[in-house]
C-alpha positions as CSV (number, residue, x, y, z in Angstrom):
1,X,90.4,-56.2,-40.1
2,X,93.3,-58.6,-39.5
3,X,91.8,-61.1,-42.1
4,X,91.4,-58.7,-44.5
5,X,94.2,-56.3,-44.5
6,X,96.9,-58.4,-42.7
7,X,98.2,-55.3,-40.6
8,X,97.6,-51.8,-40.1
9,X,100.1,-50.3,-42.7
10,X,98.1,-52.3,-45.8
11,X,95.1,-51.2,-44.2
12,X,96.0,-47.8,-44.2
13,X,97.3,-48.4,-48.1
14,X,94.3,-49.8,-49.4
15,X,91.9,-47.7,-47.7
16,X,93.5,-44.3,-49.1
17,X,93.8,-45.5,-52.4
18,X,90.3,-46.5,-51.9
19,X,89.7,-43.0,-51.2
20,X,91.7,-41.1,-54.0
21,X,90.5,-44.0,-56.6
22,X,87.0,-42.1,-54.9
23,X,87.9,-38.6,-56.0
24,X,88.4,-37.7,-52.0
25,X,91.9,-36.0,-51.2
26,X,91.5,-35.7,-47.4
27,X,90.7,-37.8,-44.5
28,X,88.0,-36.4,-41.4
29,X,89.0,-35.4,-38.0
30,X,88.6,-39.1,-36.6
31,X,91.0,-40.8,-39.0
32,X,94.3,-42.3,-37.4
33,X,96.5,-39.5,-38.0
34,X,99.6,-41.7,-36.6
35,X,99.3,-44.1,-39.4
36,X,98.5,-41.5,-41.8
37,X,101.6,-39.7,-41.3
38,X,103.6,-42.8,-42.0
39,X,103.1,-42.9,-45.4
40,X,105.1,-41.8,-48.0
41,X,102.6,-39.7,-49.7
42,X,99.6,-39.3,-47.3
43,X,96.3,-37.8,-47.6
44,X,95.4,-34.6,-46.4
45,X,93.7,-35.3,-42.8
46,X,92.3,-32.6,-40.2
47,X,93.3,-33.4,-36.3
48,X,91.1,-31.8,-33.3
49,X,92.3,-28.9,-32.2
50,X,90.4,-28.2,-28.7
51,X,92.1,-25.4,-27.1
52,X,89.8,-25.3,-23.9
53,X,90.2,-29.2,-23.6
54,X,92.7,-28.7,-20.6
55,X,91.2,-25.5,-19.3
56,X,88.4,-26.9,-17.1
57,X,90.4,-29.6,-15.1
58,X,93.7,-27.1,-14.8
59,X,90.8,-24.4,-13.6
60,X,89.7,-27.2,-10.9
61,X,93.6,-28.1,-10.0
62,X,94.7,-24.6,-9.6
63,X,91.4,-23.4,-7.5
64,X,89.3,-26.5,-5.6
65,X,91.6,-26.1,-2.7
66,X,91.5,-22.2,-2.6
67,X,95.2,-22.1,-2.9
68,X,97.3,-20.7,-6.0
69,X,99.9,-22.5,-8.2
């Protein structure tokens, strides 16, 4: 990537003009939202949203040893 793009922020340029040159206007769930965000005028991009994600290991914490918070 390095030889190519040089660093991350002209990858990030290219790659979403790339896109809109494309017709897309968005980005998919697995796109680095960080560096998307840093540009002046970024694509629409989804982020995960798993609201169970922390559930099962707080669940585990609170209860393994029997014992409340």
């Amino acid at each position: 990537m390095k030889a190519k793009y040089e660093t991350s922020e002209s990858w990030v340029q290219r790659e979403s003009q790339f896109l809109k040159d494309n017709g897309f206007n968005g980005t998919g769930a697995w796109s680095d939202v960080d560096m998307m965000r840093q540009m002046a005028h970024p694509l629409v991009f989804t982020v995960i949203v798993n609201p169970m994600g922390s559930y099962k290991s707080d669940h585990i914490r609170k209860y393994k040893c029997g014992s409340g918070p």
